[in-house]
Structure formats: C-alpha cells, structure tokens
C-alpha positions as CSV (number, residue, x, y, z in Angstrom):
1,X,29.7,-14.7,-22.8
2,X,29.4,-18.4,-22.8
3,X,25.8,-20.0,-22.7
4,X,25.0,-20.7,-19.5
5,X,22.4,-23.6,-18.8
6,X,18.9,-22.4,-18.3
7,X,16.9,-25.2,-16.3
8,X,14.0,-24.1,-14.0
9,X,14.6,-21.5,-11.2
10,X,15.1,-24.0,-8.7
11,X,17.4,-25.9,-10.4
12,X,19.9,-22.5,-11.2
13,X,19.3,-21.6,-7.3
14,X,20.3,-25.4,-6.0
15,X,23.9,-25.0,-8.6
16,X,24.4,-21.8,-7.0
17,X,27.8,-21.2,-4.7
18,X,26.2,-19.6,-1.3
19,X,28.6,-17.1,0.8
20,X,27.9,-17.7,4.2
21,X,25.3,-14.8,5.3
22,X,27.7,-13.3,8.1
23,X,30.1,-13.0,5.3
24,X,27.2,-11.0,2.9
25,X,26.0,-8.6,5.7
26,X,29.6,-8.1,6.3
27,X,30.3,-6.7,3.0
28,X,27.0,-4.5,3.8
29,X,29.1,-3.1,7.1
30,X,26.8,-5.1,9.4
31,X,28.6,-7.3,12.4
32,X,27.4,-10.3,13.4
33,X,26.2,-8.7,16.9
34,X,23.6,-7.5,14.7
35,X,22.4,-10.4,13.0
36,X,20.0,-13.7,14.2
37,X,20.9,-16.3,12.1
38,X,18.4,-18.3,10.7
39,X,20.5,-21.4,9.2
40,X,23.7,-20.5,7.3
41,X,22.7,-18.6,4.5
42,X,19.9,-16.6,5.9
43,X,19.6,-14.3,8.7
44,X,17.1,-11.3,10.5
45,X,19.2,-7.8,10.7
46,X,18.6,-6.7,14.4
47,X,16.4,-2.9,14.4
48,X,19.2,-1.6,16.4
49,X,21.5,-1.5,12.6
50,X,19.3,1.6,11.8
51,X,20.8,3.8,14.4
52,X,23.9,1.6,13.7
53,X,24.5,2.5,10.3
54,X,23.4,6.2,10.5
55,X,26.2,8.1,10.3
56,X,26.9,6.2,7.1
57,X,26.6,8.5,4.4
58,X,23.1,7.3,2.2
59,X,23.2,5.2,-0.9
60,X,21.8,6.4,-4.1
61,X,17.9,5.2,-3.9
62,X,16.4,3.6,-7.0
63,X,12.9,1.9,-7.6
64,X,12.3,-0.4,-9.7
65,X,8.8,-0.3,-11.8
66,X,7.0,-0.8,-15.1
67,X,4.6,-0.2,-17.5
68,X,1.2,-1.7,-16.9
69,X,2.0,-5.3,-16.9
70,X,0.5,-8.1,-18.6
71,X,-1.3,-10.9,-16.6
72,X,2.3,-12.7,-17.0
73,X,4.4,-9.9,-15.2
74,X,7.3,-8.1,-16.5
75,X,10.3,-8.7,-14.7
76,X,10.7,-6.3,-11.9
77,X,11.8,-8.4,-9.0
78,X,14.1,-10.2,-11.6
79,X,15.5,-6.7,-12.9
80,X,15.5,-5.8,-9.4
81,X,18.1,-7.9,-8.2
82,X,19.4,-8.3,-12.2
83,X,20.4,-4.4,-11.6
84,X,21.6,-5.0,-8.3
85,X,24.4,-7.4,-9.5
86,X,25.0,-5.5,-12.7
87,X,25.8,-2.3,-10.5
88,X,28.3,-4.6,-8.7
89,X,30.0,-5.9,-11.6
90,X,31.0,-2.4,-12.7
91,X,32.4,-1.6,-9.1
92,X,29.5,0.3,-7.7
93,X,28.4,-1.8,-4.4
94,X,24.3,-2.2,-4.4
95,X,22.1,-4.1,-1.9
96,X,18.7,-4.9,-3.6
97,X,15.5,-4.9,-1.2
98,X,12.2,-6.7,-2.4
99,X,8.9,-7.8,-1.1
100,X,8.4,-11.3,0.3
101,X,6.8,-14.2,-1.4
102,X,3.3,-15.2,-0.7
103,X,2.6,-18.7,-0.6
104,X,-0.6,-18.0,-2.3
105,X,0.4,-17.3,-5.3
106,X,3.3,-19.7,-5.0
107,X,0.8,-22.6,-5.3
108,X,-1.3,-20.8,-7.5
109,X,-0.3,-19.5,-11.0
110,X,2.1,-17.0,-10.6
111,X,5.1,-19.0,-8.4
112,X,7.2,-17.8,-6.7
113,X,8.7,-14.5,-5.8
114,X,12.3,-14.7,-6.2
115,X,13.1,-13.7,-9.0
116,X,14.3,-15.7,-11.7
117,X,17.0,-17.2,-13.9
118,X,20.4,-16.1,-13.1
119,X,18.9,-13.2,-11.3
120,X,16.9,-14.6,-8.5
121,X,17.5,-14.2,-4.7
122,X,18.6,-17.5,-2.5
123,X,18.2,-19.7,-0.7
124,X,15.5,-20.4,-3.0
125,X,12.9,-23.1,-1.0
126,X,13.3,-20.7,2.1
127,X,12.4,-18.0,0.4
128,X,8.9,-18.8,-1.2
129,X,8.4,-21.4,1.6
130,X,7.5,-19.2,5.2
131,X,11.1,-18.1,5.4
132,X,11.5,-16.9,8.6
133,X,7.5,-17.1,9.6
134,X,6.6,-13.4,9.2
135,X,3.7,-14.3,7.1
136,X,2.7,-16.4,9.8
137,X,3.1,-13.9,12.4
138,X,1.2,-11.8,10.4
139,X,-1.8,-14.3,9.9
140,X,-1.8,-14.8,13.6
141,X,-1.7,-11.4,14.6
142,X,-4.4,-10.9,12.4
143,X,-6.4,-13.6,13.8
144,X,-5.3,-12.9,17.1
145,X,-7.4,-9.9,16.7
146,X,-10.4,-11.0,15.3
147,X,-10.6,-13.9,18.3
148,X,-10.8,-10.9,20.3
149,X,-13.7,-9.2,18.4
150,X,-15.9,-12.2,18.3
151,X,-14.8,-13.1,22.0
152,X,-15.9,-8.7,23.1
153,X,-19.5,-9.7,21.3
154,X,-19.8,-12.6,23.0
155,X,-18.9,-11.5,26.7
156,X,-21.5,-8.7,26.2
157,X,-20.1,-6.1,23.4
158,X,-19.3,-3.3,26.1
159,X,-18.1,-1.0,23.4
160,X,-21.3,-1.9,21.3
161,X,-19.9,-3.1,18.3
162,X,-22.6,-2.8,15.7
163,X,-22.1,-6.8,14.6
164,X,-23.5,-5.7,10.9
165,X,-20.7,-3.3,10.6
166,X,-17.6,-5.2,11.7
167,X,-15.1,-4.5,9.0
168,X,-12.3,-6.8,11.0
169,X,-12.3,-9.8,8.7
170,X,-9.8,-12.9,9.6
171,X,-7.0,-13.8,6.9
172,X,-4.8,-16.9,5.8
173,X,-1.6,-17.3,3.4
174,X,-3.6,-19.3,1.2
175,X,-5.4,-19.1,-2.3
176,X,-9.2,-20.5,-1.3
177,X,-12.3,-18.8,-3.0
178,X,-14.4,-20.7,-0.4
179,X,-13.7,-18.5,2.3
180,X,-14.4,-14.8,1.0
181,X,-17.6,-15.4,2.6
182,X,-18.3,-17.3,5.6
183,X,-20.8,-16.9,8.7
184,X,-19.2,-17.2,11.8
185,X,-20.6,-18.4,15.1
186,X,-22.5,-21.2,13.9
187,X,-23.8,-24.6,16.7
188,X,-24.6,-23.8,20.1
189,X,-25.1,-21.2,22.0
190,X,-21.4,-21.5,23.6
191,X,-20.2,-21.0,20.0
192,X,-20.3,-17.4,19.7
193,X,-22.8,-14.4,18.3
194,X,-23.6,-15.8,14.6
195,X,-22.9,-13.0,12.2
196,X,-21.1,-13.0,8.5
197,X,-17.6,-12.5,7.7
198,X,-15.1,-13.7,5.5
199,X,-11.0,-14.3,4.8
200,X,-8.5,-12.3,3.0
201,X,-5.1,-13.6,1.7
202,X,-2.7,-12.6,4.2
203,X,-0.8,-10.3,1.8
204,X,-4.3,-7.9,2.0
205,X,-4.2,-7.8,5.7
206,X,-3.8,-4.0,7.6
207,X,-1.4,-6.2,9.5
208,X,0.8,-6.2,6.2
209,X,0.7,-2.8,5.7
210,X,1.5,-1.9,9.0
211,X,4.5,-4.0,9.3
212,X,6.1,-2.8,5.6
213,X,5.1,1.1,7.1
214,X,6.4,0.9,10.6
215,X,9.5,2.9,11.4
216,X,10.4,0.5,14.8
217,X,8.8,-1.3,17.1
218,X,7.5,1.6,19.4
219,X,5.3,3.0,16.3
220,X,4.2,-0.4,15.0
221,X,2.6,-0.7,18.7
222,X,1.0,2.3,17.9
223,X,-0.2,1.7,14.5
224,X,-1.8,-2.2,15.4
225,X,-3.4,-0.3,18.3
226,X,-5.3,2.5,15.8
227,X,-6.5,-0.5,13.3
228,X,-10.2,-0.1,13.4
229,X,-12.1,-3.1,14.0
230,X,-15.9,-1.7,13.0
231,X,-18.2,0.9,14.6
232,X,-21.0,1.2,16.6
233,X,-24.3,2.1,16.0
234,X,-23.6,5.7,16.2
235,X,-20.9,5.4,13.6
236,X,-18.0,5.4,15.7
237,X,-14.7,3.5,15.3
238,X,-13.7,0.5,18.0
239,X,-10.2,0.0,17.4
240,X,-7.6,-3.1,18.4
241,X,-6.6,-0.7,21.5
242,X,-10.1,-0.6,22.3
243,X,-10.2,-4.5,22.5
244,X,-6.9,-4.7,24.3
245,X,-5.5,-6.3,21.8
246,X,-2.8,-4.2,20.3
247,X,-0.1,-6.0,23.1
248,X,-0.8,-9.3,22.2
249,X,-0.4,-8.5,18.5
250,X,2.6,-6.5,18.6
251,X,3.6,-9.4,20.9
252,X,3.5,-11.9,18.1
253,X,4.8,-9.5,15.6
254,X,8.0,-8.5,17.1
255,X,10.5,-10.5,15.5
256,X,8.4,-10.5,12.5
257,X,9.8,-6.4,12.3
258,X,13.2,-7.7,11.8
259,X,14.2,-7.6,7.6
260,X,15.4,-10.6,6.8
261,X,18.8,-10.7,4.6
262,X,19.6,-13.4,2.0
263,X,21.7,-13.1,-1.2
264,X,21.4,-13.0,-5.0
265,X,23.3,-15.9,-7.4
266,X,26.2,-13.6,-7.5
267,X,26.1,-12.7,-3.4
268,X,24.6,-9.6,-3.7
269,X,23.0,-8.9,-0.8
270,X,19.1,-8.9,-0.7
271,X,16.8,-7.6,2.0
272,X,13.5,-9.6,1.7
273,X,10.7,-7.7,3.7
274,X,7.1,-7.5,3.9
275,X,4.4,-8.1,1.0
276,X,1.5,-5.7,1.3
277,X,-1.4,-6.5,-1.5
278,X,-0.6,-4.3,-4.6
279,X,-4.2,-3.6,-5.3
280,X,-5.6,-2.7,-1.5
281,X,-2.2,-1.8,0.2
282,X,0.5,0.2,-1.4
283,X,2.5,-3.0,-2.8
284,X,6.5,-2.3,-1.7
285,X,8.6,-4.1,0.8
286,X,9.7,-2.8,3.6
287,X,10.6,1.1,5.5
288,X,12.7,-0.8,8.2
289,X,14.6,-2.5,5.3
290,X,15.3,0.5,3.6
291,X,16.1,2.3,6.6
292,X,19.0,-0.4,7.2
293,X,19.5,-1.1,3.3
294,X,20.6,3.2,2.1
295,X,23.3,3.0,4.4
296,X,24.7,0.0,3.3
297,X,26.8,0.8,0.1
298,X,26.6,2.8,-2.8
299,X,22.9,2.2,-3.9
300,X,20.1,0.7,-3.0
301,X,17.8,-0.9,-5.5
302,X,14.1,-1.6,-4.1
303,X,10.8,-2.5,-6.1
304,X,7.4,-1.7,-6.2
305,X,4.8,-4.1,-7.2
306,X,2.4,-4.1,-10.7
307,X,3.0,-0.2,-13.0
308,X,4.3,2.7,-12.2
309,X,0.4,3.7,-11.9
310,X,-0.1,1.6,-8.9
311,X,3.1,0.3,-7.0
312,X,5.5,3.3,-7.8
313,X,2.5,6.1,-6.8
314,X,2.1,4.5,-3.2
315,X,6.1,4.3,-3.5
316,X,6.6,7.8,-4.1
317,X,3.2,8.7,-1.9
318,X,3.5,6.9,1.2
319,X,6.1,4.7,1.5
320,X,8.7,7.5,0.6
321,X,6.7,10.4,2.8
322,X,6.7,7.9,5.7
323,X,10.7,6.6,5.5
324,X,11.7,10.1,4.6
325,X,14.4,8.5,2.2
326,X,14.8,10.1,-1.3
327,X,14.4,8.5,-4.4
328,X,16.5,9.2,-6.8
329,X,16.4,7.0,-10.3
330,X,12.9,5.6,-11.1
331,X,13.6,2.1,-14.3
332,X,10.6,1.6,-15.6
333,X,10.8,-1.8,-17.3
334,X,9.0,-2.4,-20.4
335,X,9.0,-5.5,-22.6
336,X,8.3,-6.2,-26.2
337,X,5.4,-8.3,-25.2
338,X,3.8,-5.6,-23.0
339,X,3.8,-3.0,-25.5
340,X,2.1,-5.4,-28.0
341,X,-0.8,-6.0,-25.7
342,X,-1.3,-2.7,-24.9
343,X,-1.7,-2.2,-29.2
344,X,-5.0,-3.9,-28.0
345,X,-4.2,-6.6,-30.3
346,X,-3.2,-9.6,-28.6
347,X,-4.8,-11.5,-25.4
348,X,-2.4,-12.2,-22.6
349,X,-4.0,-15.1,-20.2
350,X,-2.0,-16.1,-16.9
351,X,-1.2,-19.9,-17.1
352,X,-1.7,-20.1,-20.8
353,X,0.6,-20.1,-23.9
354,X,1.3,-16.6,-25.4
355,X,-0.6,-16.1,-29.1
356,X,2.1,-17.0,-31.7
357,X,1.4,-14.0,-33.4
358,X,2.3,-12.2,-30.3
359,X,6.0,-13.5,-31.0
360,X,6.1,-12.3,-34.7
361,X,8.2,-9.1,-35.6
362,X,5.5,-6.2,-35.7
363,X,7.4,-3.0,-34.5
364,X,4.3,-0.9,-35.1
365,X,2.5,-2.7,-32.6
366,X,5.1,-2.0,-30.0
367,X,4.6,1.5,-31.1
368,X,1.1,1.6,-31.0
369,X,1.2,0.2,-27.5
370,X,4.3,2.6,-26.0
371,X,1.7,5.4,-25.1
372,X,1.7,3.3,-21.6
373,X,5.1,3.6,-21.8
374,X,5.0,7.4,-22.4
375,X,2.6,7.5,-19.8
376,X,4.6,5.6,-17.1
377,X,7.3,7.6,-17.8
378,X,5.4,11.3,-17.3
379,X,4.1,9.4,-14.1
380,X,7.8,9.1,-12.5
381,X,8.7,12.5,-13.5
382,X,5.8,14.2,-12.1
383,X,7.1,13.0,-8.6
384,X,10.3,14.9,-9.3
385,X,13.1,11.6,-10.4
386,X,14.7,11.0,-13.0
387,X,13.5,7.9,-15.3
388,X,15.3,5.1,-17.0
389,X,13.9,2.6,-19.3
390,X,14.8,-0.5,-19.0
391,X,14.1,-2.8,-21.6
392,X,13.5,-6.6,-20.3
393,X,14.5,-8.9,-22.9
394,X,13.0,-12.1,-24.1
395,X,14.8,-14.4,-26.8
396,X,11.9,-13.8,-28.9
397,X,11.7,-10.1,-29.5
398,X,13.2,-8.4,-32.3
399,X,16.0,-6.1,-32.7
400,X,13.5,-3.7,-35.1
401,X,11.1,-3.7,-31.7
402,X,14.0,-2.5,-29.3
403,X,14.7,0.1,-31.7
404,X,11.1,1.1,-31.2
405,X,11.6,1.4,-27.3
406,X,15.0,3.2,-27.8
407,X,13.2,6.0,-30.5
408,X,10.4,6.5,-27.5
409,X,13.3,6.9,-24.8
410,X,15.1,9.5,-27.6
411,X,12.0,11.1,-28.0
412,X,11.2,11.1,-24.3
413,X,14.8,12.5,-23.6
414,X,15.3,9.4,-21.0
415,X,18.2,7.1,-20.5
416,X,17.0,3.4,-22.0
417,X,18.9,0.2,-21.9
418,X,18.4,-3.2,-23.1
419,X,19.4,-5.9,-20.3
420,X,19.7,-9.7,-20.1
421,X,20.2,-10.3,-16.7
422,X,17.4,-13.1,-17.2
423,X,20.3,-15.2,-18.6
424,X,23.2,-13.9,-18.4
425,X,22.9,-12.4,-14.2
426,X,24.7,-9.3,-13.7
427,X,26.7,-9.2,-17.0
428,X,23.8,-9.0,-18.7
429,X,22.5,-5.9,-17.0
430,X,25.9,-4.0,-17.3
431,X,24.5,-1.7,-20.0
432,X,21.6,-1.0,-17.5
433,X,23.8,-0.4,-14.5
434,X,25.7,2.0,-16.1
435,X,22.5,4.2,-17.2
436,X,21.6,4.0,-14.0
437,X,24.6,5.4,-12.6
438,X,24.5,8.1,-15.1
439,X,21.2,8.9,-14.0
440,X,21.7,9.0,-10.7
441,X,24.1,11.8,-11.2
442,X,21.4,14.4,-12.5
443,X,19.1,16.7,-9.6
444,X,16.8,14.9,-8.0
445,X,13.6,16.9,-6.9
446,X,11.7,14.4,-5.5
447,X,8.2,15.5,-3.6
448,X,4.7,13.8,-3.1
449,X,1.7,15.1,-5.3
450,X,-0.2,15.8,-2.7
451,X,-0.3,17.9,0.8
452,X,-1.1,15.7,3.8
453,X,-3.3,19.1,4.5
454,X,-5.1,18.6,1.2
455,X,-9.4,16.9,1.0
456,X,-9.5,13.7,0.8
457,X,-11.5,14.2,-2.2
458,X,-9.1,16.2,-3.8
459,X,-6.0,13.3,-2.9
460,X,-8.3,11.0,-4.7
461,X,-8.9,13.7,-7.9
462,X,-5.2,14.7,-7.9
463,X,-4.2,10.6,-8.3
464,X,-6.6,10.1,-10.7
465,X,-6.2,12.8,-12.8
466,X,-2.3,13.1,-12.7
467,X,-1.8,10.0,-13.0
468,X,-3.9,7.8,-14.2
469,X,-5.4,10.6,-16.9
470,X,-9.0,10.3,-16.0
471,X,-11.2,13.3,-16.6
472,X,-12.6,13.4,-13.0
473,X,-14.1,11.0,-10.5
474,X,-17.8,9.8,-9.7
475,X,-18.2,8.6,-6.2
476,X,-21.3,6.5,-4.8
477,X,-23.1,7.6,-2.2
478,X,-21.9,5.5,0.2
479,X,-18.5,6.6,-0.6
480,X,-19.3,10.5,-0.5
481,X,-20.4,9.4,3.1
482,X,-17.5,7.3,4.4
483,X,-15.5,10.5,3.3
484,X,-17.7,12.8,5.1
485,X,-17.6,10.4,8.1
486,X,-13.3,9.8,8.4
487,X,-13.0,13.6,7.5
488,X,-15.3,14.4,10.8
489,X,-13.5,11.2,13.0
490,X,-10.3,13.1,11.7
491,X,-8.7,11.1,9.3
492,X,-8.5,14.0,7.0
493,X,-4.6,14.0,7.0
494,X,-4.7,10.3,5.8
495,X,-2.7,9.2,2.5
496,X,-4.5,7.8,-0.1
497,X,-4.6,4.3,-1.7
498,X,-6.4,3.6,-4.5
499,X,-7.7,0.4,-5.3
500,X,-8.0,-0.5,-9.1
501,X,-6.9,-2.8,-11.5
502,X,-3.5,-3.5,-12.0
503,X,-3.9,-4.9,-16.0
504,X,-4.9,-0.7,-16.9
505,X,-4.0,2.3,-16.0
506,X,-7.7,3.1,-15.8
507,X,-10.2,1.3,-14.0
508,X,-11.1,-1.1,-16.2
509,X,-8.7,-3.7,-17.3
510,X,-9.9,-3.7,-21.2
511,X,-8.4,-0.5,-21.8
512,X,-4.8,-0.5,-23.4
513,X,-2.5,2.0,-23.6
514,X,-2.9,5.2,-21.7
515,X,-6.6,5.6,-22.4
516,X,-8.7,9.3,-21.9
517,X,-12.1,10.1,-21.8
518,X,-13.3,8.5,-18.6
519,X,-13.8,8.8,-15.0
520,X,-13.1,7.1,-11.9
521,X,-15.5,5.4,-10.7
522,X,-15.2,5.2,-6.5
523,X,-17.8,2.5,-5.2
524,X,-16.4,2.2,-1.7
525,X,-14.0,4.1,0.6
526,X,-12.4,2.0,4.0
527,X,-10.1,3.3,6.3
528,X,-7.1,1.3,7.1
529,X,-6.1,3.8,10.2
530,X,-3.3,1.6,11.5
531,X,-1.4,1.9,8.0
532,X,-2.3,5.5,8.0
533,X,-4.4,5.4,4.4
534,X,-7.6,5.1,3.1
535,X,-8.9,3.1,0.2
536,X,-11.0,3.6,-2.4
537,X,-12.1,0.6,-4.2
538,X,-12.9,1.4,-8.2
539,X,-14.4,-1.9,-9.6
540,X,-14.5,-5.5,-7.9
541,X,-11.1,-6.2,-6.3
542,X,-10.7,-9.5,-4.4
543,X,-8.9,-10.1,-1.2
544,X,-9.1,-13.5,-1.3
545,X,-8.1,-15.2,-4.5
546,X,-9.1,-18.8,-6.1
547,X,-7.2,-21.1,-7.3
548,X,-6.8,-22.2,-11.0
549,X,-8.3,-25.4,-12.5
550,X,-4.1,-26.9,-12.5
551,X,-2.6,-24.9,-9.7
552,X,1.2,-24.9,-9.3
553,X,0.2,-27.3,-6.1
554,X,-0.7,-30.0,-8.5
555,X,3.4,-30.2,-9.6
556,X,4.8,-29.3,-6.3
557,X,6.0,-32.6,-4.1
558,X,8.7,-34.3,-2.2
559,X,11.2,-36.5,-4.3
560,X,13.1,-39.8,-3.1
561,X,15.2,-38.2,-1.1
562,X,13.0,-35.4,0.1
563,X,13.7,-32.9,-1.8
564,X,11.1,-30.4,-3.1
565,X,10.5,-30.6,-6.9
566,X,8.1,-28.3,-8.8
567,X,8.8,-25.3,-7.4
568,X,9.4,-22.0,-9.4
C-alpha cells in the first residue's frame, strides 16, 4: 500500500471526504425521521430507533480493551474504530461505538478523544469541542442539583441535611486543581449556609454514569431521582427526589440521552456517547448506543476505557448486566512498549519523550512484561468470551518482539494479530478483522462473576481476587461501616465499582506485570445509588485533575482565518 501522509490528527481529519450523516445512518438502516441533525455531518439518533430496529436480528458484539496501559495509552479508541473499518473492508458491515471526549483532558495532556491517524472518528473539532452539548447538560444537571442542596439548607434544611455530611459535590468540564476544595457560602448572610465542598471533572459526575447506564428516558428519571445527595444526622440518605429536583434535571438532560452519530475517515459509522470517569464510574460509552448500534449491521465494535482490569470488568459487570446485550469477542490490545514497562525496566511519563532504550530491540523484555498480558487475557475468559490479541503497532518495534506477543497468544491458545490501522485505516487492520470474525464464530458463554444476591463484601473479594490476583482485601473502618450502613438502607443488590489505579493491576501503580502477594487495600466506600453501584476507593484517586506545567491549551488557538490549530 502506498505511504500515505501522516500530519497531525487534525490535519488527516480536515483532508478527509465526509458522507453526508443521513447517508451514514442510512447504511445503518436508520431513516432520517429518526435522526436530529446537528450540521451536515453529525446528527442525534432519536430513542424511538431502539424499538425501531428490534426485530433486526443482533450484530456480533465485541469490546475493545488492553493490557494495563502505560501513562501514554495504548490505542483502544484508535483500534476501536481501526477494527471497525477493517471489518468493513473485508465485507462484514460494523458500526463502532465509543465514549465522548472530555474537554479536560483535551486541553490537558492527553488530547483529544477521537482516535487517531487514519483511524479517527469525524468531524474532528466537533467531536473534542462540546459536540452536541451533552457534557454541558451534564455539568448543568449536576449543578442544577447542588443549587438545590445549598438553596434546601438555606430555606431551613426540612429534611435535615447533616451539612458535614453532604456528599453532593458540584462539577465542571475542566482540568483546575484549584477547585477540589472549596468552602461554599462565603459574604453575607444572604449568601448561603458556609460549609466545605469541592468540584469534580464532569466525566466523575453520578450524572455521567447515569446517562451511559440508562435504558430510556423513563428510567433515567428514575435513576437522577435515587442519586443521594448526603444524610442526616441519623445516617439516612436525602436524595435528588427528595429535593424535588430530579424533574428539572431530567429536564435538562433529555436530549442529552440521544447518541449522537458521526463517522470514521472511511464512513464508518460511529456512535459517540457518554464518558463516565474510568477510575470512579465504570469507564464505557453508552447502553442507549448499544441498544441502537447491535442492530445495526453485522457487528458492533464498542470500547472500554484503561485494562481489561478496570474498563472491561465494569463492561462485562454492569454495563453488560444492565443492557442485557452479549458480548461475544473481547481484543485485548497490547503494544511493544507496554509490555516493556511492565518488565519494570523503563519509566513511561505522560507529556514526555519515551527512554531511547525503550525503543531498542529487547524481546525478553517484552517477555518479561507479557504476564499482564497473560493476565488480561485469563481476565476476559473468566467472563465467559472469547479473546483476541491485538497487537497495536508502532514503527519502532521489532519484528523479534511481535514474535514474542504471537508465541504468548500460541501458548495462550488465542487468536493474535498484528494491525496498522494507525497508518494505513482499515487496510491495515484486515488481518485483525479477519481474527475477529473467526472468533466470533466460537460459543460464547458470557456471564457476570458475581450474583446481584451476593455481600457486598464478597462482590468486592470476588473482583479483587479473580481479577486483579490479590490475596484478600483489608477494609478501614469507616469502610466496614458504610457497608454495614448501604447493606441495612438496602443497597445490598448494588454492582460494584472499584476505584484503583489504572497504571497496575494492583492497587499501587509501581507494580508491573501481574503482581501477587498483596491485598486490597479499601479506604472508603460511597454509594452512587442513581448509577446503581457502589465504590470502593483503594488509594488516592482524584476527581478533579490539574493541569500540567505546558498544557495542550498553551498550543491550541484561532488562525487567520479562524480556524482552530493545535488541536490533537
């Protein structure tokens, strides 16, 4: 294949050839009475295309993970939608479905979230810039509930909101360290109850993770009206129906609901939706997408955010128990450079060159580091679907370190496929396509770890032994009684998210490989009763991150004739 220029994403995504997005969602089986344009090459697919589309037989269902990932990533939105094409271009119609970006990160150090080289979704700009506002919606529905909070305390706290044991925090789409802790209520006395709180990115709020779970509108209602705000003095829950706030909230969601559908390089079509945290929510993009997107060709190829460990568990956990879809096909993307680090040998830092000796042929390191890769793999197949390994390639690996990945996968007795979508869209991810297809052909026995019946204690020790291969887990005491307290206010059926680092598939992010010998450590429990899960947090996880000392802000602007420049 010819060598195709490779200038920044924004550049490829600005030379791309857009099909008009009536024309995409028709090739999906979706008439234009059931889109709302937003412009001409992006649109929101109307809720009523679920019952639409039902009788449609279902698409194969494939998630899209990894091995624990270095601070850099490892390519799964990019394989994502890199697969996506490749299954088209061997005749096997695919509609990808990802989360949406944050701007956040986008000004951060990360970018964006669309991908990238010739595998990236477009329009570009709209997609890491608000889109269609729902992560505006969600800030404001957010906020919309914490006015009312502060406004119930203020107008005499009828439902005697203990004010030290609010847990409602307020939230913005921004990176800004300043506000994780603020006190509130400050000036006169017609300026509110002063009491302490604080902001969490957008992305983190319940709000998120109520809009990626809900099924329609009806039950997102529901779910904004069982968030819990704090408790009272006696230790029981105020919630946002409580406030009278749930109306107003679902009010300024509602169009939010609506997946949004753009397109790939190569007009695949793309249904961008929802971006819970993947560290305190359960990191995947939308149920309502997926409920539109399996019945909308042959497969459907969705992602879930940081390992197999963290994003793929809440996939196969709660995202997948609350859709009710299937998964069939698990890729688990690994790269050369991953493996390396997790030989322990090598520093990864975001925003910073990789070591040089990082890019030097050393196939034993990459075998030192694949037990992750065992271990990601034993983590899909526990949950009952077949695994394929995916190797994401860089121009500076080494055909001695593929051959590493490849002996694993022989060992392993799992499909494996190197694929260059990065650079060559979905020619290069042929090879992958087709083990994908061959995978999906085998039984798929699919089923969640754990019993909704089941302790939450033993949710928590099933996850972290299964999984994550700890020997058992230590709880604080104010964890042992937040569990004793939701158990008793009958949250006992909850699902379980646990909150950990993303860079191991311990709890401590200096551990490499697939480490042994240790416990979880559970500091704190919450309750996020709208999403339906609780939380255990396991080491310092922030809500709200900081911005670096040369943020992508610094190189993002407005050229000559206003267009944006800087972006990736």
């Amino acid at each position: 294949m010819a060598t195709r220029p490779m200038g920044s994403a924004l550049d490829i995504a600005r030379a791309a050839h857009l099909t008009p997005i009536s024309d995409v969602a028709a090739t999906m089986g979706i008439g234009e009475d059931l889109l709302e344009p937003y412009g001409r090459y992006v649109a929101k697919i109307k809720l009523d295309a679920i019952a639409a589309l039902s009788n449609r037989p279902p698409a194969v269902y494939v998630v899209v993970t990894a091995v624990t990932p270095t601070p850099l990533g490892e390519g799964k939105t990019t394989t994502t939608l890199g697969l996506a094409q490749g299954l088209n271009a061997i005749g096997r119609r695919a509609t990808a479905a990802i989360r949406q970006s944050s701007m956040g990160p986008t000004f951060g150090i990360k970018g964006g979230a669309a991908g990238g080289g010739y595998s990236q979704a477009v329009p570009f700009e709209a997609l890491n810039l608000h889109l269609t506002g729902d992560m505006h919606a969600v800030t404001a529905a957010h906020n919309q509930l914490a006015a009312m909070v502060d406004n119930h305390l203020y107008h005499g706290n009828e439902r005697e909101l203990a004010p030290d044991n609010i847990t409602w925090r307020r939230a913005l789409d921004i990176n800004d360290r300043a506000l994780r802790n603020v006190v509130l209520g400050l000036g006169s006395g017609e300026d509110g109850i002063p009491r302490q709180g604080g902001f969490d990115i957008t992305a983190a709020s319940e709000v998120m993770a109520v809009l990626a779970l809900s099924t329609s509108l009806r039950d997102m209602r529901e779910r904004l009206g069982r968030i819990i705000v704090g408790f009272t003095k006696k230790g029981e829950p105020v919630t946002a129906e409580d406030l009278k706030a749930a109306g107003a909230m679902t009010v300024i969601m509602r169009d939010a609901l609506k997946p949004n559908l753009l397109q790939t390089l190569e007009n695949t079509p793309v249904l961008v939706h929802a971006g819970p945290f993947g560290n305190i929510a359960h990191g995947n993009s939308s149920v309502v997408a997926d409920l539109i997107g399996i019945h909308t060709g042959e497969f459907l190829v969705t992602e879930a955010g940081f390992g197999a460990d963290m994003g793929a568990e809440r996939f196969f956990n709660i995202k997948s128990r609350v859709s009710g879809l299937t998964p069939t096909v698990a890729v688990v993307v690994a790269t050369v450079r991953a493996l390396k680090a997790h030989s322990g040998r090598y520093k990864i830092v975001a925003g910073k060159a990789l070591p040089p000796e990082l890019l030097a042929e050393n196939p034993d390191d990459v075998a030192l580091g694949a037990a992750n890769l065992r271990k990601q793999v034993e983590n899909v197949r526990m949950h009952g679907v077949t695994p394929v390994i995916a190797i994401n390639a860089f121009p500076e690996d080494h055909e001695s370190e593929y051959e590493v990945i490849r002996s694993v996968a022989r060992e392993l007795g799992v499909r494996c496929a190197v694929t260059r979508h990065f650079v060559e869209g979905g020619a290069g991810a042929v090879d992958l396509a087709h083990a994908v297809a061959e995978a999906a052909t085998d039984a798929s026995h699919y089923a969640p770890l754990y019993a909704s019946s089941d302790a939450l204690r033993d949710k928590i020790s099933t996850i972290a032994t299964r999984v994550y291969g700890a020997e058992g887990v230590d709880y604080s005491s104010a964890a042992e009684k937040r569990l004793t307290l939701f158990e008793r206010l009958g949250y006992g059926d909850a699902m379980v998210c646990i909150a950990k680092t993303h860079l191991s598939i311990s709890s401590d992010p200096s551990l490499r490989g697939a480490p042994t010998g240790w416990r979880l450590p559970v500091r704190e429990v919450r309750l996020s009763a709208g999403a339906g899960f609780i939380y255990a947090i396991c080491g310092d996880m922030r809500t709200m991150p900081g911005l670096g000392s040369h943020p992508a802000a610094e190189a993002i602007d407005i050229d000559s004739d206003g267009n944006i420049v800087g972006l990736y």
